[in-house]
Backbone atoms as SQL, in Angstrom:
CREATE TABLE atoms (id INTEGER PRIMARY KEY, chain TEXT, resi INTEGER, resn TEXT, atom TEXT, x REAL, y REAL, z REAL);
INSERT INTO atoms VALUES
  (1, 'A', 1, 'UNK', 'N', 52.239, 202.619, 239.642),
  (2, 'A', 1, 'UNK', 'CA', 53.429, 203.297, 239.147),
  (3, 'A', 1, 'UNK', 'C', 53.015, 204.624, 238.533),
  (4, 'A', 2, 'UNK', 'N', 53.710, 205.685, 238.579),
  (5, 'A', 2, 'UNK', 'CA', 53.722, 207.004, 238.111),
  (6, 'A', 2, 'UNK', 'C', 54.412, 207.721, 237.919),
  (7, 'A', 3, 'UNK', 'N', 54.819, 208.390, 236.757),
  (8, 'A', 3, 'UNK', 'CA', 55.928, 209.360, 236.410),
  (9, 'A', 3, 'UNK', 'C', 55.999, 210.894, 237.073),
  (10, 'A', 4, 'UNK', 'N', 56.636, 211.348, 237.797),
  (11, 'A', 4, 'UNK', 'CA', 56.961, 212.547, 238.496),
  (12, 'A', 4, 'UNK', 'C', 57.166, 213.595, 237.665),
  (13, 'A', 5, 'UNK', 'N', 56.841, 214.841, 236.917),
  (14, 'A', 5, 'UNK', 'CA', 57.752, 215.766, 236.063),
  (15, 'A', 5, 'UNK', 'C', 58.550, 216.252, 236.903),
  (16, 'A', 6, 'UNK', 'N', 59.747, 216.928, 236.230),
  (17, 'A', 6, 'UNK', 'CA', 60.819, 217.574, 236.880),
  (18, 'A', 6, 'UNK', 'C', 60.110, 218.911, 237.598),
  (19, 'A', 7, 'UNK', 'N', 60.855, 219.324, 238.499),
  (20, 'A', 7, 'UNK', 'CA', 60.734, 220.416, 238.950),
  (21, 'A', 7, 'UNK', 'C', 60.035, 221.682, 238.067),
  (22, 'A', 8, 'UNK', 'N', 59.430, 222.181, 237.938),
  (23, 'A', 8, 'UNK', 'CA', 59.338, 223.526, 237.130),
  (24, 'A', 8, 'UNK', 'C', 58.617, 223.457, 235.895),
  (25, 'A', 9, 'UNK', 'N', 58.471, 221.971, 235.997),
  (26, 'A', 9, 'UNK', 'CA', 57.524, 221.165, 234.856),
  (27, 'A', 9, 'UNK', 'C', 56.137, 221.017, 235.063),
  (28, 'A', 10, 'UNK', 'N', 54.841, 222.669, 234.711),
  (29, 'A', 10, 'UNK', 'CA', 54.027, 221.831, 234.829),
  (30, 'A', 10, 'UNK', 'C', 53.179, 221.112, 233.531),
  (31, 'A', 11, 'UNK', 'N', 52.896, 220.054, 233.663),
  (32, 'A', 11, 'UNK', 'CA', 51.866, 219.560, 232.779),
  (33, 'A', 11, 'UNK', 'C', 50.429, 219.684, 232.941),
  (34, 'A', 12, 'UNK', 'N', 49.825, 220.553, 231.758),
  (35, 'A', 12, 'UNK', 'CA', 48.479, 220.971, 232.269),
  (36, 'A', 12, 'UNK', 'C', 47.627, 219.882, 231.552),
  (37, 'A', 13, 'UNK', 'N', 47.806, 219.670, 230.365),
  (38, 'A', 13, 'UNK', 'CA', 46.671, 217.968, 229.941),
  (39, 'A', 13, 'UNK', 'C', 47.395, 217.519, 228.897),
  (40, 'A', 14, 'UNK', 'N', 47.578, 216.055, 228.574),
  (41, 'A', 14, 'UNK', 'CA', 48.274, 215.379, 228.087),
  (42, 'A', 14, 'UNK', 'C', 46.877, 214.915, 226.328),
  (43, 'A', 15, 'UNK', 'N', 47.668, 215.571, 225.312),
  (44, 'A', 15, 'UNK', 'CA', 47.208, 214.717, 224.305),
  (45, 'A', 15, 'UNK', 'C', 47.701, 213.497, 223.362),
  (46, 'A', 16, 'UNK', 'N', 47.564, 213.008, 223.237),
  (47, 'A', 16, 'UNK', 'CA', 48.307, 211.807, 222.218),
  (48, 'A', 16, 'UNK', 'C', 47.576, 211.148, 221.495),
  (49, 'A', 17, 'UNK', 'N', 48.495, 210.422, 220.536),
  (50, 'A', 17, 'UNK', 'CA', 47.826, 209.079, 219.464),
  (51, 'A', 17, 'UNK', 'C', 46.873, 208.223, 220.461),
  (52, 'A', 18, 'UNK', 'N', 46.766, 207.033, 219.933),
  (53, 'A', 18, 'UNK', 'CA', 45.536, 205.863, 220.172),
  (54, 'A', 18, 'UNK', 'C', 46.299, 205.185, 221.612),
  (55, 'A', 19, 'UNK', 'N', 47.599, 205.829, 222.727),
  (56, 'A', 19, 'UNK', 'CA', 48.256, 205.191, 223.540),
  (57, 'A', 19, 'UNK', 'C', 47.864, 205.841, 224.615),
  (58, 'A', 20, 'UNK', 'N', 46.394, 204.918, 224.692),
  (59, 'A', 20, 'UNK', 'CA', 45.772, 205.096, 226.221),
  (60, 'A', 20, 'UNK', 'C', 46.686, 204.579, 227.437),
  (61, 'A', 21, 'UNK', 'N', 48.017, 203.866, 227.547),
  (62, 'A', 21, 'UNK', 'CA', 48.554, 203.605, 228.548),
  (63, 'A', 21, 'UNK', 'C', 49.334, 204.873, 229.024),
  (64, 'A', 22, 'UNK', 'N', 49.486, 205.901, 228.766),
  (65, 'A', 22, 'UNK', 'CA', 50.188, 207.053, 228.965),
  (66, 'A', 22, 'UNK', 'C', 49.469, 207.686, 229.936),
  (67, 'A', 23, 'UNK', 'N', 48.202, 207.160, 230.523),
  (68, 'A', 23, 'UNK', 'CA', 47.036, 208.275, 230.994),
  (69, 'A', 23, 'UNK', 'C', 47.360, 207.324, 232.610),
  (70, 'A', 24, 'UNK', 'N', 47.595, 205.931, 232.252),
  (71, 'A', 24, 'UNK', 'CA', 48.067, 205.605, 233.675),
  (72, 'A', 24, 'UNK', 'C', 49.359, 206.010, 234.260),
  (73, 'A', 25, 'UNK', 'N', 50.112, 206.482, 233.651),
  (74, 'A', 25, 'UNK', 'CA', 51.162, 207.299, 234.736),
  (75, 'A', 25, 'UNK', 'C', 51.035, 208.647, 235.325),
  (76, 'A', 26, 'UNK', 'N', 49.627, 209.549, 234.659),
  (77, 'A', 26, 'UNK', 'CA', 49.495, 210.700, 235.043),
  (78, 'A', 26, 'UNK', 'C', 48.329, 210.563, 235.150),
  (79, 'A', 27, 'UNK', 'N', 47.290, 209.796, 236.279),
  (80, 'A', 27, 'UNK', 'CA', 46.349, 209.896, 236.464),
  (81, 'A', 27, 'UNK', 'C', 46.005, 210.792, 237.213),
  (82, 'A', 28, 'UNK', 'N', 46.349, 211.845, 237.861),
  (83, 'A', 28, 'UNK', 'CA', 45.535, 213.700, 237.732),
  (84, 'A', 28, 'UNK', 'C', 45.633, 214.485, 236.662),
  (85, 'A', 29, 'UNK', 'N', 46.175, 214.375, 235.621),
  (86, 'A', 29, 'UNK', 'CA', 46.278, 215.146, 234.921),
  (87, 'A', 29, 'UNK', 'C', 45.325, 214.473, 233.252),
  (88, 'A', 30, 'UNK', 'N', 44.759, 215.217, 232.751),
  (89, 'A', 30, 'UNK', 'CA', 43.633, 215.394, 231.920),
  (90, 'A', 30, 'UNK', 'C', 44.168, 214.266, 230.327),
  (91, 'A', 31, 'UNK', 'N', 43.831, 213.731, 229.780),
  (92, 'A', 31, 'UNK', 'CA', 44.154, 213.112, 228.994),
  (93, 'A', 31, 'UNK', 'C', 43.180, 213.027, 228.014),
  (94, 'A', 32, 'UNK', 'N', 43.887, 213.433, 226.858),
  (95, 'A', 32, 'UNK', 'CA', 42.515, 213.416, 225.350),
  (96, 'A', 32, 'UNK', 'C', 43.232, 212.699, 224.354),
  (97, 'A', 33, 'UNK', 'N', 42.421, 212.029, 223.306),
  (98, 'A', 33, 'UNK', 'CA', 43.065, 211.502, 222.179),
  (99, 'A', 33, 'UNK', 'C', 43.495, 212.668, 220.979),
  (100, 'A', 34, 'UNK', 'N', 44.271, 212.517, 220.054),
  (101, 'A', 34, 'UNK', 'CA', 44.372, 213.666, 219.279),
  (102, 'A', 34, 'UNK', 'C', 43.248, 213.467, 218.608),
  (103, 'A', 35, 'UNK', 'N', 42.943, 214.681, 217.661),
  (104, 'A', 35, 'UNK', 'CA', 41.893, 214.918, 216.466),
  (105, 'A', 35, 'UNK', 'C', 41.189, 213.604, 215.517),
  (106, 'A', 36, 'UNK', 'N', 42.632, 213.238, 214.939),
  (107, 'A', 36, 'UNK', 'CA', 42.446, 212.364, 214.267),
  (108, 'A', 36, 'UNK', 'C', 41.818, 210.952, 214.908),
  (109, 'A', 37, 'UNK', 'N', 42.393, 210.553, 215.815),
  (110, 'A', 37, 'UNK', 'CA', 41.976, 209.580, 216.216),
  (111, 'A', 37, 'UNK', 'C', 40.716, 209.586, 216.902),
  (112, 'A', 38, 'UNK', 'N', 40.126, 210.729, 217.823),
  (113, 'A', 38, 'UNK', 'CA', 38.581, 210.854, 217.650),
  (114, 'A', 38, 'UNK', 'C', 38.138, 210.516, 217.184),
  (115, 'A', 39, 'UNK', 'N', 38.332, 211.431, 215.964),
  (116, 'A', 39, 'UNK', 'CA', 37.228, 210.849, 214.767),
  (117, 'A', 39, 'UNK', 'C', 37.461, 209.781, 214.196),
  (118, 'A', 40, 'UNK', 'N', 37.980, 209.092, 214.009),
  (119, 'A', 40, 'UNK', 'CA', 38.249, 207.325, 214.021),
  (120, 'A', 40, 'UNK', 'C', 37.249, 206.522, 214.710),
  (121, 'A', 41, 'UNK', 'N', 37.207, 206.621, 216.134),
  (122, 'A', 41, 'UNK', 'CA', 36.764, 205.681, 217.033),
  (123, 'A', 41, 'UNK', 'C', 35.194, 206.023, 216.490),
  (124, 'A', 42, 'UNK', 'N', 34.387, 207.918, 216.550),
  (125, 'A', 42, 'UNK', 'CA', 33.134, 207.624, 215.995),
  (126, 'A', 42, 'UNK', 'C', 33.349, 206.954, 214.953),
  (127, 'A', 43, 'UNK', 'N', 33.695, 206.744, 213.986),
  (128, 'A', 43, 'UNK', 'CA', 33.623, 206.598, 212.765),
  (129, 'A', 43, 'UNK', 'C', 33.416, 205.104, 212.340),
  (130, 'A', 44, 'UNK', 'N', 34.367, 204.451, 213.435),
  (131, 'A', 44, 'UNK', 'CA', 34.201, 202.780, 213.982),
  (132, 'A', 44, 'UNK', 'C', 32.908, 202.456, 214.057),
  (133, 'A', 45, 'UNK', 'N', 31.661, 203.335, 214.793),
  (134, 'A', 45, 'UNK', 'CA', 30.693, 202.985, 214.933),
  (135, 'A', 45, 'UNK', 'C', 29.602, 203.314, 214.282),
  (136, 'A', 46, 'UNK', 'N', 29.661, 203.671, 212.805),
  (137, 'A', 46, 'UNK', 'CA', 28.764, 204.489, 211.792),
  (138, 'A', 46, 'UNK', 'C', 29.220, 203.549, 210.273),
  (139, 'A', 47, 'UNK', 'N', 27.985, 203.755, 209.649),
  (140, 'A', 47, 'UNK', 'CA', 28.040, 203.045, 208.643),
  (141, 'A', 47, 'UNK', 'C', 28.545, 204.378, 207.468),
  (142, 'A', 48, 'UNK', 'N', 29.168, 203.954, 206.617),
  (143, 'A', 48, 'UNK', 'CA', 29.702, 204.891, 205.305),
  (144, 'A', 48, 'UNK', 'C', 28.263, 206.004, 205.225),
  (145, 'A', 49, 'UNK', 'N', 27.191, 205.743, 204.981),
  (146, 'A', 49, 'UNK', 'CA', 25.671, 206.417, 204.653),
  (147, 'A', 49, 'UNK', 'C', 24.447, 206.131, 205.902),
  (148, 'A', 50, 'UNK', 'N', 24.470, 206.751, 206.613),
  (149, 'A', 50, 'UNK', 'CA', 24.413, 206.315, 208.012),
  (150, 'A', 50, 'UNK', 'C', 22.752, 207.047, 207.377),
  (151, 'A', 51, 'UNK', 'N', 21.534, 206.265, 208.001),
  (152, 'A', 51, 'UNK', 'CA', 20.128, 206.291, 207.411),
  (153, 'A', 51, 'UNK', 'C', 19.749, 207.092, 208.605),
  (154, 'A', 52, 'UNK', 'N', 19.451, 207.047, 209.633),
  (155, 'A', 52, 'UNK', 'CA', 19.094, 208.151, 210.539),
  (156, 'A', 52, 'UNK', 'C', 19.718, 209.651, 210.712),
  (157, 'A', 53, 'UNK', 'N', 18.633, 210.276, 210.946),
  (158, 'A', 53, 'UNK', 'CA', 19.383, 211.501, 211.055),
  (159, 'A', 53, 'UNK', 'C', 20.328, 211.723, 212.079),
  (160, 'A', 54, 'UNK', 'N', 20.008, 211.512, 213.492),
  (161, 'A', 54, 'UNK', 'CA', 21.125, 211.507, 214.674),
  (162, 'A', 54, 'UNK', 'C', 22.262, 210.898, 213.978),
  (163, 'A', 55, 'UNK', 'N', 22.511, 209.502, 213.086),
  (164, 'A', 55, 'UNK', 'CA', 23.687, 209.412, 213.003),
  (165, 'A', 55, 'UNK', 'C', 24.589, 209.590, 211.630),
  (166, 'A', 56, 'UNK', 'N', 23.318, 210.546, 210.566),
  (167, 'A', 56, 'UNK', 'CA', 24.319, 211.559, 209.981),
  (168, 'A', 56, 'UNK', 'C', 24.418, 212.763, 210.658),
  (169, 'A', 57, 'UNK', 'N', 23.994, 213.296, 211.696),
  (170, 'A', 57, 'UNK', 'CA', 24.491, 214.541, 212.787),
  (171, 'A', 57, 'UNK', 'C', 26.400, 214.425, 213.011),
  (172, 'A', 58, 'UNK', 'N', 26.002, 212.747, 213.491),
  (173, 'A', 58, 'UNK', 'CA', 27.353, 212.276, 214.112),
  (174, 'A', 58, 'UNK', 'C', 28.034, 212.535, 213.335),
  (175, 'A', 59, 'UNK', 'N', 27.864, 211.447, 212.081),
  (176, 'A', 59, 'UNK', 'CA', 29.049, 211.478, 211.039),
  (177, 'A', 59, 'UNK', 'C', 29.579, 212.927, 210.654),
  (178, 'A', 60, 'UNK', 'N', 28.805, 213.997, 210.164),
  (179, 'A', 60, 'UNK', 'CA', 28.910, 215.254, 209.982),
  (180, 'A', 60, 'UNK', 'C', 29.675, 216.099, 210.727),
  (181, 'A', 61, 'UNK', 'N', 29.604, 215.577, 212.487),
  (182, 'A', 61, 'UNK', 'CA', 30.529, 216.216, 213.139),
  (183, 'A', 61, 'UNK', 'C', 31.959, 216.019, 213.435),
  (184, 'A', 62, 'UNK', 'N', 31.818, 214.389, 213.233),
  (185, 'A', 62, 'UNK', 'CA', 32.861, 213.236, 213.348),
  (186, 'A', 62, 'UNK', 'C', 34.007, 214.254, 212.389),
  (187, 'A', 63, 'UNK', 'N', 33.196, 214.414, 211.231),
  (188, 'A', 63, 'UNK', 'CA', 34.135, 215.023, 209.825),
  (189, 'A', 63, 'UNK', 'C', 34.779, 215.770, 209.818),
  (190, 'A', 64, 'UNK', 'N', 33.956, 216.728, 210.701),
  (191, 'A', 64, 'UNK', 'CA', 34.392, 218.401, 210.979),
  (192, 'A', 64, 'UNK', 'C', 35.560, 218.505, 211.750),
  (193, 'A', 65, 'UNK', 'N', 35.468, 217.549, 212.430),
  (194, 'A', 65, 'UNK', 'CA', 36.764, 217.644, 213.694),
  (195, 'A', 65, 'UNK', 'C', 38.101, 217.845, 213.469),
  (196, 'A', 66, 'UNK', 'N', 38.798, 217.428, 211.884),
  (197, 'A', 66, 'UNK', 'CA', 39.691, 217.521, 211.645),
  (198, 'A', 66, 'UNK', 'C', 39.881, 218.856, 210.926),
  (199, 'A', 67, 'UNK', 'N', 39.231, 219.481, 210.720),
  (200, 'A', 67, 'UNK', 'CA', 38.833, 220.752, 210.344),
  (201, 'A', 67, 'UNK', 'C', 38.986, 221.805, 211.341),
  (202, 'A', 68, 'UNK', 'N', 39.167, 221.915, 212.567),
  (203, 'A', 68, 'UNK', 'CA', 38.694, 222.457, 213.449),
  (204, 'A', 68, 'UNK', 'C', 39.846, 223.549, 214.062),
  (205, 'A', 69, 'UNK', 'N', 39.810, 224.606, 213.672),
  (206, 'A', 69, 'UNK', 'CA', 41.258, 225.578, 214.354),
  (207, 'A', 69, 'UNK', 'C', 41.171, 225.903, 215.321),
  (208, 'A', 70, 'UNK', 'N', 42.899, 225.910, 216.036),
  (209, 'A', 70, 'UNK', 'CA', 42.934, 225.919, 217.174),
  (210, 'A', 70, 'UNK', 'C', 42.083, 227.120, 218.013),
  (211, 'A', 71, 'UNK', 'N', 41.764, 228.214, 217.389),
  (212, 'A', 71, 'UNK', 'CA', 41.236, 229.612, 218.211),
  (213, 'A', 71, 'UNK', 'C', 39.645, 229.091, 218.388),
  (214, 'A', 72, 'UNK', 'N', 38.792, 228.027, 217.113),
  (215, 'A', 72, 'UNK', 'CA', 37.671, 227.715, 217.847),
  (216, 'A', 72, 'UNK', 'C', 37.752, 226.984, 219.219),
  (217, 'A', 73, 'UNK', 'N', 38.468, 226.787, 219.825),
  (218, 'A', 73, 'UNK', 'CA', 38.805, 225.610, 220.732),
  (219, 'A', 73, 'UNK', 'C', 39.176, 225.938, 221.937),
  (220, 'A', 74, 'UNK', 'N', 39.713, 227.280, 221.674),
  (221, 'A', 74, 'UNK', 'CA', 40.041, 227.575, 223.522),
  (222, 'A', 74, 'UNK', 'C', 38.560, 228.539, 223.854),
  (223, 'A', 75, 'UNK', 'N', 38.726, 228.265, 225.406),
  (224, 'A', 75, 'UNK', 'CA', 37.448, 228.744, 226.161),
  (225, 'A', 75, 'UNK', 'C', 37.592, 230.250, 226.307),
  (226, 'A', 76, 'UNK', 'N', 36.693, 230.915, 225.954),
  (227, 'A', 76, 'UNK', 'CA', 36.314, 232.338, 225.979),
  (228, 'A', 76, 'UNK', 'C', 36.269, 232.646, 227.601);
């Protein structure tokens, strides 16, 4: 099953909350989780004081993400 947009409708990539079923009706078109919830899912997998350095790298970046304005983000 798949949702059609209307005419004149294009959709260039779809972001949303934690509702990965949205990505099966527009499977050509690009699908990301929002900000917040990114950094959630790392965050799922890191301890509060994470003892290695790689995974205070993570956490550190995990953090930043919600931080992040839109002009760092589009491609030059």
């Amino acid at each position: 099953m798949s949702l059609k947009p209307k005419k004149g409708i294009h959709i260039q990539s779809i972001t949303a909350d934690d509702f990965k079923g949205i990505a099966q009706f527009f499977p050509d078109i690009p699908f990301q989780l929002c900000q917040f919830h990114q950094q959630q899912t790392i965050r799922r997998y890191l301890t509060r004081k994470p003892k290695s350095d790689t995974a205070r790298t993570l956490k550190k970046l995990a953090d930043s993400i919600l931080h992040w304005k839109k002009r760092s983000l589009k491609h030059s």
